[in-house]
C-alpha positions, 0 to 999 in steps of 0.5 A, a space after each residue: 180904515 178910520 183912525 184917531 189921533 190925539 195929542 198928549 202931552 208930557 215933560 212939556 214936550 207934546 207928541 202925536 199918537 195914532 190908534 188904529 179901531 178894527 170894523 165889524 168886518 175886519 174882525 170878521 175877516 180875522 176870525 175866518 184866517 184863524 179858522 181856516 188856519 186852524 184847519 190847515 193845521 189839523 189836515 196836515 197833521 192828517 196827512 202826516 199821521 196817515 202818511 206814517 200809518 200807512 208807510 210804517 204800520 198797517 196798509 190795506 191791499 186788494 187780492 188780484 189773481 187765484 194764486 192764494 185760493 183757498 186762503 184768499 181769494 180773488 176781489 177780497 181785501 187785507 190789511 196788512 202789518 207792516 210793524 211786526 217784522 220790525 222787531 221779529 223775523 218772519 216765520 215758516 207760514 207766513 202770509 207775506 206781501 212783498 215787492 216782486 223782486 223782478 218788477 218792485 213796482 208789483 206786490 205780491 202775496 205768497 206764504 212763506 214756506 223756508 227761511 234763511 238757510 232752510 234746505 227745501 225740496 219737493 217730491 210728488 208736490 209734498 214739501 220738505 224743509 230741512 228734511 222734514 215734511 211740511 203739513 199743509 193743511 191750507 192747500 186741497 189735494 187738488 191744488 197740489 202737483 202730484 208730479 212735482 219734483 225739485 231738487 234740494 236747495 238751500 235759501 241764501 241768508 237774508 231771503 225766503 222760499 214763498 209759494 202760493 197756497 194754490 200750487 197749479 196756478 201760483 207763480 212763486 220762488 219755483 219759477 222765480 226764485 228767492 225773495 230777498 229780505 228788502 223787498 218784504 212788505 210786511 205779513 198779511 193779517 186780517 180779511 176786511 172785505 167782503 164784510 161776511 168774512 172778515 176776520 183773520 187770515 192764516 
């Protein structure tokens, strides 16, 4: 890289100075770091924000199985709300995605049909909580267990009572059991594939 030097001269003592000049290709070289500083910069707060959004406030998930048929089916896709159970607490009805307590790796989706203290009985596939019949509108006759008959039990605090919408095939807290506050995801919310049926999901 050229450099000047040149002498000056002051209170009579002579002294030496060096000024370094930059080339055209230098600059350019400097220009390109900046640049692709600049986009380091803003991919990172990319990856941050998606990071957050996806850990804290929304996630999208695909359906795998029948159980949820024929609310969600099979191949179809929801976003589901992570933040709302931040600050409420999850209501009979519910869609809810969750880690499955026997295996947290897998995720599954279930309605929440009791809560925390709830008393919960079947007879002849009809539901009872706290002695009251729930009405299911969501669930055909013919994806209910007419034969189906569980004894009462109450839901420990801190958990839930979940069933899939289709009763004859859904794995749920009636071979399982109880699905603990921890291991709830967040509360499925809205359909966004296939794109003819997007909306919301209830």
């Amino acid at each position: 890289m050229p450099q000047i030097l040149r002498t000056t001269v002051g209170d009579g003592i002579e002294t030496v100075s060096s000024e370094t000049t930059s080339s055209p290709r230098s600059s350019l070289s400097s220009s390109l770091k900046r640049e692709i500083l600049e986009f380091a910069k803003t991919m990172a707060y990319f990856l941050v924000i998606f990071y957050c959004t996806r850990t804290l406030v929304i996630e999208g998930f695909e359906i795998e199985g029948r159980s949820m048929e024929p609310t969600i089916f099979e191949g179809e896709r929801v976003l589901v709300l992570k933040f709302p159970y931040y600050f409420g607490d999850i209501e009979r009805g519910d869609l809810v995605v969750f880690k499955y307590p026997k295996d947290e790796k897998r995720r599954f989706v279930k309605r929440a049909i009791a809560v925390g203290g709830d008393l919960v009985r079947i007879d002849g596939g009809t539901v009872y909580v706290n002695g009251v019949k729930v009405e299911e509108d969501y669930v055909p006759d013919e994806f209910l267990r007419h034969a189906e008959h569980r004894d009462e039990l109450r839901v420990p605090e801190n958990c839930y009572f979940v069933m899939g919408d289709h009763r004859n095939v859904s794995s749920d807290s009636r071979s399982w059991g109880f699905v603990p506050r921890k291991c709830i995801i967040g509360k499925a919310a809205l359909r966004f594939w296939p794109p003819q049926k997007v909306g919301v999901v209830e």
